[in-house]
N, C-alpha and C positions, 0 to 999 in steps of 0.2 A: 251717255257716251258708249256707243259701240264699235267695235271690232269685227272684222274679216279677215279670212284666211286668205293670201295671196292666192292659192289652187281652188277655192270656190268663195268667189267674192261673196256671191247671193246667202251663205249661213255668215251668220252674226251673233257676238256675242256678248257678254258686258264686259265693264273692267274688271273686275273680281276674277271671270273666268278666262281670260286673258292672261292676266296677271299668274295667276297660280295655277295654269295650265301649259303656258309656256310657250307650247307647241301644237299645232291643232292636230288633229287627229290624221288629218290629210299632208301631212308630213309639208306642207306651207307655212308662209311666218304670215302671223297676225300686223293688221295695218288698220289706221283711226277710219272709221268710216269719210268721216268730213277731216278736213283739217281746215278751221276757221281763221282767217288773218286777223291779226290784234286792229283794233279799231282807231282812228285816227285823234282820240284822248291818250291815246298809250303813246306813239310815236310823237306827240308834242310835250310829251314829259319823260320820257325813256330816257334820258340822259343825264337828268335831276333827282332818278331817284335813289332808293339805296336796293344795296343789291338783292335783299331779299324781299324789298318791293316788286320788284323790277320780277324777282323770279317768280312772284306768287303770279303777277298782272298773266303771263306767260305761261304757265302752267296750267292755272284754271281756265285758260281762254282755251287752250288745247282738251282737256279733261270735258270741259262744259257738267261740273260739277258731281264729278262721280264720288269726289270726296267733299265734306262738310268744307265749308270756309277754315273756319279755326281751326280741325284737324287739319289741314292741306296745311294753313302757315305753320302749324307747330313742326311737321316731319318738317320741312324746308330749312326751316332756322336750326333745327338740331341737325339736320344731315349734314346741310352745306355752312357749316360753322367754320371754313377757313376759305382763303384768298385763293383768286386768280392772274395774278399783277400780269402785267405786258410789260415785258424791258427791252425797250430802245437797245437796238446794237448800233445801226445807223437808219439814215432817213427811207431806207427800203428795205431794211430786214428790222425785225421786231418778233420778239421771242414769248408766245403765249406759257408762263410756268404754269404748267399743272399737277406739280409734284406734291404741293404743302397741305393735302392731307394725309390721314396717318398713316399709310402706306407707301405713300411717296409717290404714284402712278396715279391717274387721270381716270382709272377706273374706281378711284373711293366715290366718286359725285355718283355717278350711277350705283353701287354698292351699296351705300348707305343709304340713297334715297329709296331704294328698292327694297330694303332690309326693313324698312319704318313703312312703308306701302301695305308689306307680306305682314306685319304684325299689326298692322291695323286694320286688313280685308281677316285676318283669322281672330281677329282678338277676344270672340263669341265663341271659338269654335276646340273643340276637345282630340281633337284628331290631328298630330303631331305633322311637319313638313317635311318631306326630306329635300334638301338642295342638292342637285346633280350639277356639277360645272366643271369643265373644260378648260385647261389653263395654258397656251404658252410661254404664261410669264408673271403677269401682275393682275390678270385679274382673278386667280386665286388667292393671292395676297391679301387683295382689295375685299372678297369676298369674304374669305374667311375671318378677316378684321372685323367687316360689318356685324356678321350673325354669330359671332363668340357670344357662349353665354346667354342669346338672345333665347327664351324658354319656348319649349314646343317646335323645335326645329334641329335638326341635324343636316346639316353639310358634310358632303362628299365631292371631294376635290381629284380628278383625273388629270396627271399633268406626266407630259412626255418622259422618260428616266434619261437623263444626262444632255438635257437639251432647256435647260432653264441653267440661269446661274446660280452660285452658291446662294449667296442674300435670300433670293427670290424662292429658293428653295425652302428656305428656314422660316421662311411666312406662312409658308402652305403645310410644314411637317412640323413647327415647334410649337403650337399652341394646346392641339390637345382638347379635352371636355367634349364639346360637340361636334368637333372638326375632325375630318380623317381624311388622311390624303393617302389614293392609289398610283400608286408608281407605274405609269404604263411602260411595257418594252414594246413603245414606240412613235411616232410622230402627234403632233395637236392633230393633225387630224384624224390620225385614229381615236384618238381622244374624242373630238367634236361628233364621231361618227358613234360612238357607241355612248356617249350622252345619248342622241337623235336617237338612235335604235332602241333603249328603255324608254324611251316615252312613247314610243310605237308601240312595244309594245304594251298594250292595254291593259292585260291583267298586272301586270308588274306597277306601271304609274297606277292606277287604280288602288292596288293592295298599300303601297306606298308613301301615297300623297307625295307623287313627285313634282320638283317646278324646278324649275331652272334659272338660276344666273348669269348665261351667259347672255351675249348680246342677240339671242332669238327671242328673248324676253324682253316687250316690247318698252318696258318698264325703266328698263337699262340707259334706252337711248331716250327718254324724258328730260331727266336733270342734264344730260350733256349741250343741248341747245342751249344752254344758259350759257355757259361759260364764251360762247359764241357771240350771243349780245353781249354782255360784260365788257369783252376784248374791242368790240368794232363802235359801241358808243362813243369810245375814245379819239377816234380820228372822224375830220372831216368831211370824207370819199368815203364810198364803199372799198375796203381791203381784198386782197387776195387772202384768202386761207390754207396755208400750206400744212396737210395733214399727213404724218407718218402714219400707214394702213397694214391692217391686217386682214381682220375679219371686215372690216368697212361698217362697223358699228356707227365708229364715232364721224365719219364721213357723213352718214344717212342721216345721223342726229343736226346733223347743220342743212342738209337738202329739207329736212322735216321744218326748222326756225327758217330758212328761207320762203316756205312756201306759208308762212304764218306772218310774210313781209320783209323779215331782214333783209337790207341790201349787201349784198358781196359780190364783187367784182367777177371773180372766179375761185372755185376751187382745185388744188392741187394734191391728186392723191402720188403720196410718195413711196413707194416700197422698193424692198430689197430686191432678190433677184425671181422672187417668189412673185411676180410680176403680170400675173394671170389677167387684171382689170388693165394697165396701161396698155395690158397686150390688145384688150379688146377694145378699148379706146380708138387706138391706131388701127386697127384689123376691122372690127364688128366681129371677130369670133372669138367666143367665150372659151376659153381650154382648160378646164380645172385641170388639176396633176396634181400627184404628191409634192408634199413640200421639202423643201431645200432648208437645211441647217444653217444660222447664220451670226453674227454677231449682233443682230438686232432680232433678236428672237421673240418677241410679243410679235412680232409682224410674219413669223413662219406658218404662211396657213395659205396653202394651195388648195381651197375651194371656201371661198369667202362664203359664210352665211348670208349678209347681208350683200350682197349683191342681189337678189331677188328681189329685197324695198329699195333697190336704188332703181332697177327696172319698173319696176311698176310706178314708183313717182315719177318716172319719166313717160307711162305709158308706152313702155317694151321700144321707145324710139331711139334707137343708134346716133340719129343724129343729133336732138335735140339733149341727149347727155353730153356729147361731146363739145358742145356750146356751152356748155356750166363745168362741166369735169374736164381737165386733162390730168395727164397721167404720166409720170418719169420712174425708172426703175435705176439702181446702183448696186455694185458687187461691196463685198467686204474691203478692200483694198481701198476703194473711194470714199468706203465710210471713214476708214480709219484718217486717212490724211483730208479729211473734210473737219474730224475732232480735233487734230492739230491747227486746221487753216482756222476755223474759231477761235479757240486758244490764242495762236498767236497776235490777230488781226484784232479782237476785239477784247483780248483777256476774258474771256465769258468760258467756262466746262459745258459742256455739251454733250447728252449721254449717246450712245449710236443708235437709237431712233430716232434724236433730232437731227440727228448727224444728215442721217437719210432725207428729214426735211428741209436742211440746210441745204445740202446738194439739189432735190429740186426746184425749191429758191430762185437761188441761182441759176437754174436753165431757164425758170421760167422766165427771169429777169435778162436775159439775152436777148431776147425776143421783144419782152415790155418793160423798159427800162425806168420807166417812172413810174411803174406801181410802187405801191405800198405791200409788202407781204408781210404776214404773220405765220410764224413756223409753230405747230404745236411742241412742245417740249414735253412729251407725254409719261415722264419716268426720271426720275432724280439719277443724278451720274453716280451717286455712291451705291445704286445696288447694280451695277457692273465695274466692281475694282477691279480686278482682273484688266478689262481693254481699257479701262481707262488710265491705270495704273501704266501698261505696258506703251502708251502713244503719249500721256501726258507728264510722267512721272507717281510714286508713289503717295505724292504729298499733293498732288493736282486738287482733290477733293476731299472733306472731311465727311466720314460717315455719323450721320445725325444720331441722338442714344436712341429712338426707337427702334433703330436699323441694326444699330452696333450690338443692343443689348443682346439679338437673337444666337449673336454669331457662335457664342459655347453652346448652348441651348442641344440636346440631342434634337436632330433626326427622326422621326418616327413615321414611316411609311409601309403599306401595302406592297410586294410586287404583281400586277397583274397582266396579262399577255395580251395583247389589244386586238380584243376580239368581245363582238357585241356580245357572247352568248357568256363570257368571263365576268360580265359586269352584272349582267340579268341574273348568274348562279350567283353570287357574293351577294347581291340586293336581296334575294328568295331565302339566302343560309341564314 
């Protein structure tokens, strides 16, 4: 199994150096050279079997054996050791939960698969990891959960200062041993940008051994195609997939299981006001900007990394995305009374980035009234008490003990100034 850089297709690499590289050198993201459609024995039993059947058939038809059999099943059954149920709200909306791992956010199935990946490509090797990641929201949380503890690796967590919620905070600052969290003064994407710039530069990842957790790691968006099949064996038709987006990680992870066969109808990327891809959807032009602060803050990230592998699985075509992708943006105010109209209508809690994909739901369903959609529910409503508290009541949601227990927990964070050269001096000190 090899790998290319999106910026020079023609260098190639394996998975090992992919994997614990991150990022190529050409400051492009890595993509499978082939991606192989599962073979017509898979799709006449895809439906019968169990889920970690289902995810091995899938995994290694993509990989084409970079890891042993038995190794491959065992990370799989220990990473993805909890559920992804689909709950019927009515006969067109249906709610994919992907909070019930230990984090409570959609980013543990990537984490932890990735976490068991990195310690079985190093598991020979004497030269310690450092993890660099970029956090809006949860997938610090997710992250630093996975690699607690995990021996011969240190994490290093960048996440915006006062632009996550409290919970979400206490994930990334209360655990402590290997994990350190740098308090940037300033947005995820200063964050994201000075990730990218240590792994540029050479001497620093070199001296290091740096790799990366965020979703430029190709790694990341492997186990998420699963949760994709799981959800759409269960109905009839191919489904609409309505995704709350950020980075367009977990987007790209279902355009990747689509092109390996799954049927889906369409996908629906749903964002905040941070809206840079529906922009280009609608338009054909791409406008990164800084991003806008919002009540769905996993999704504030005004220059999506993975939009570069949504371009290129489409072969750079404007139109032929727009035939698979559409795209709806909403403000705060729409979120908030979209977690009420839930609430009310279907008694179901709702956190504000389902909220977001509730909302584009619903517009897509103006249009095509008898689809079936599937909204991701990408983050448990108890780690935003705060909006959820203030639109649904204080008692709307119970916070689960793995969440509850951090809430005394100190604090323990870096402040750093979000600038590449602030993060390169701290890695070198």
């Amino acid at each position: 199994m090899r790998f290319y850089s999106t910026n020079t297709p023609d260098t190639l690499v394996d998975f090992g150096e992919a994997v614990l590289r991150s990022l190529p050198a050409d400051n492009g993201l890595y993509m499978p050279e082939t991606i192989i459609p599962l073979d017509d024995a898979f799709w006449k039993s895809w439906k019968s079997m169990s889920f970690s059947d289902m995810a091995y058939e899938v995994v290694s038809t993509l990989l084409q054996g970079a890891i042993p059999t038995e190794d491959l099943r065992n990370i799989i059954d220990d990473a993805l050791n909890f559920p992804a149920p689909t709950v019927r709200l009515d006969d067109q909306h249906h709610v994919l939960e992907l909070f019930h791992g230990p984090t409570l956010a959609f980013k543990d199935f990537g984490a932890r698969f990735m976490a068991r990946v990195m310690a079985w490509l190093t598991r020979n090797s004497d030269d310690p990891l450092t993890v660099l990641v970029a956090t809006s929201g949860d997938t610090g949380g997710a992250v630093a959960s996975a690699f607690h503890h995990v021996e011969g690796t240190r994490v290093v967590i960048l996440y915006p200062s006062g632009k996550v919620s409290g919970l979400q905070e206490k994930q990334l600052t209360a655990l402590g041993g290997n994990i350190t969290a740098l308090e940037v003064d300033g947005s995820f994407d200063d964050c994201q940008h000075m990730v990218k710039s240590a792994f540029l530069d050479q001497e620093t990842a070199r001296k290091h051994n740096l790799t990366s957790a965020n979703s430029i790691n190709i790694t990341r968006l492997i186990p998420q195609m699963l949760y994709y099949f799981e959800s759409a064996r269960q109905f009839d038709t191919p489904p609409v997939f309505v995704i709350p987006s950020g980075n367009f990680g977990n987007l790209t992870a279902c355009l990747i299981a689509m092109n390996m066969g799954l049927q889906v109808k369409q996908l629906v990327a749903a964002t905040n006001v941070n809206d840079v891809v529906p922009e280009y959807l609608a338009s054909a032009t791409y406008n990164p900007r800084p991003s806008v602060p919002t009540l769905s803050n996993a999704m504030d990230v005004g220059a999506p990394s993975n939009f570069t592998r949504m371009l290129e699985l489409f072969g750079n075509d404007w139109g032929a995305m727009t035939e698979t992708v559409s795209g709806f943006a909403f403000d705060d105010q729409e979120t908030r009374d979209a977690m009420r109209q839930v609430h009310e209508q279907y008694g179901y809690t709702i956190d504000p980035h389902g909220a977001v994909g509730y909302l584009a739901s619903e517009a897509w369903l103006t249009a095509h009234p008898e689809d079936t959609t599937i909204i991701l529910e990408t983050a448990h409503p108890a780690k935003f008490p705060e909006t959820v508290g203030e639109e649904l009541g204080a008692n709307a949601v119970e916070i689960p003990e793995r969440l509850a227990c951090l809430a005394n927990e100190p604090k323990v964070s870096i402040p750093m100034a979000a600038k590449p050269q602030a993060l390169i001096d701290w890695l070198q000190a």
